[in-house]
C-alpha angles and dihedrals in degrees: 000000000000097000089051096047099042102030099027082143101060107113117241090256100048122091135211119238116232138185124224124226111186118176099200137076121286141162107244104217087161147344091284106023129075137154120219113238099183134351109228146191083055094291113134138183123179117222095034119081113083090033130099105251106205082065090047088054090036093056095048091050093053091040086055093040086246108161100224136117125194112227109170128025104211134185107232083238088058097043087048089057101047091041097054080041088080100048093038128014096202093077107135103162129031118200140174123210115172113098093344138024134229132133127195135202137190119260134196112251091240093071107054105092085197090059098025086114111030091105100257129141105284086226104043116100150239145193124246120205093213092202081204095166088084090052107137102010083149088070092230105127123017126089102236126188122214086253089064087039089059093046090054099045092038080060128112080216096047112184093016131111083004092169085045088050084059105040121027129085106252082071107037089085102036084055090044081057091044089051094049102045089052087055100050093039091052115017110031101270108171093351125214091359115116097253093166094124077076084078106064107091106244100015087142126057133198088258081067101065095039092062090044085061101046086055095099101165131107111267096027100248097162091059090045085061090038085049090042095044093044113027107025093237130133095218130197134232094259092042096056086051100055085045086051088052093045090051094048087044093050094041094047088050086052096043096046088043089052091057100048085061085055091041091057095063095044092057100046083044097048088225115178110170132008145100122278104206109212126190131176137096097262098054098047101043101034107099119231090007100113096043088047083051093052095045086051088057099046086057100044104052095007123213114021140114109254117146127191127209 
């Protein structure tokens, strides 16, 4: 229907250029070819990991008559960089934080070990496409709770995108629902109220803890109607409370997590100065998110001018 209201000229034989944004793993072998290596955020398609996925399109829109033609396989992250690059050139960084999470950056040919030799300008760049959701799979470094340990096990990916799985926005509210089961199971939240609805698995989304957080009144209203419309359950004035600290506790960890992945690159980059372009649901609606990320990189690297938009 698109096609047919906005290009109704286009001849039968012509075909329509698209680019393609694919927000997964996959390994890049041109412009307009790339192999999936996972699926990941839970999500799963059998048939196609392994393949090359623009052939896999390609094939269905020609199978459907549909007049299009991919012409360029791009990473959301890397869609997100070139695309700020034409409102701001200092980009330096590009990231997505919606129901995943993932940044990328430019780098200087020389020092790609894969291309080192391809016979490009040392000091041309590329962009690298980071895949930092799987950072730490090996389970070396992150401090995870036994919250993060039963997401992940309670995964159809276990063991997969293990800092995603604490972070992004497809799991702040499935750990907010962990936390307060726990609590009512064990320690008398919302006692003797039917609280069962705590038991289906994302019930609560990360829309959930941003509009806790914007309830600033006394006696926290506004999270006794969040707690009655989602959960079923009549709360009182100290348990929306609590609900309201876990919630900041949950979204800070995810904020200042967030920024050490963008710190990283801005270490190994030496950058200084420069403009991180960040897309994705999350970021942009959750309240506080963006200033708790800015804090996290102050702190982190300390001076510097480094804007996000």
């Amino acid at each position: 229907m698109f096609i047919k209201e906005h290009h109704s000229k286009c001849s039968a034989e012509e075909k329509l250029p698209l680019a393609f944004t694919f927000s997964y793993p996959v390994l890049q072998k041109s412009i307009k070819e790339g192999i999936l290596q996972r699926w990941t955020k839970d999500y799963s398609c059998p048939g196609a990991e392994g393949n090359d996925i623009v052939a896999q399109l390609a094939a269905s829109m020609d199978k459907k008559q549909v007049p299009v033609e991919v012409v360029a396989l791009v990473n959301d992250t890397t869609g997100t960089l070139i695309a700020t690059a034409y409102r701001d050139p200092q980009v330096c960084i590009g990231s997505i934080f919606s129901t995943g999470c993932n940044s990328a950056y430019m780098e200087a040919c020389s020092a790609i070990p894969k291309i080192k030799h391809a016979g490009l300008p040392p000091d041309s760049r590329v962009v690298i496409n980071t895949e930092c959701g799987a950072f730490d799979n090996s389970r070396k470094v992150l401090r995870r709770t036994r919250f993060d340990k039963d997401i992940d096990a309670c995964s159809p990916r276990q063991g997969q995108q293990l800092y995603e799985k604490m972070v992004a926005g497809r799991y702040l509210g499935e750990i907010i629902r962990r936390v307060l089961l726990e609590l009512h199971n064990n320690n008398g939240l919302f006692r003797d109220q039917d609280a069962s609805e705590l038991n289906t698995p994302h019930i609560l989304e990360a829309s959930f803890l941003s509009s806790v957080e914007e309830d600033n009144s006394h006696l926290r209203e506004g999270v006794y109607s969040l707690l009655k419309e989602r959960l079923g359950v009549e709360s009182t004035v100290p348990e929306r409370r609590i609900t309201r600290f876990l919630v900041e506790i949950v979204g800070t960890r995810a904020a200042r997590l967030y920024a050490c992945g963008i710190a990283a690159i801005c270490k190994k980059r030496d950058i200084k100065t420069g403009v991180v372009g960040v897309d994705g649901s999350t970021f942009n609606y959750y309240t506080r998110f963006r200033l708790r990320v800015a804090q996290a990189m102050r702190d982190i690297i300390g001076r510097m001018i480094l804007r996000i938009r």
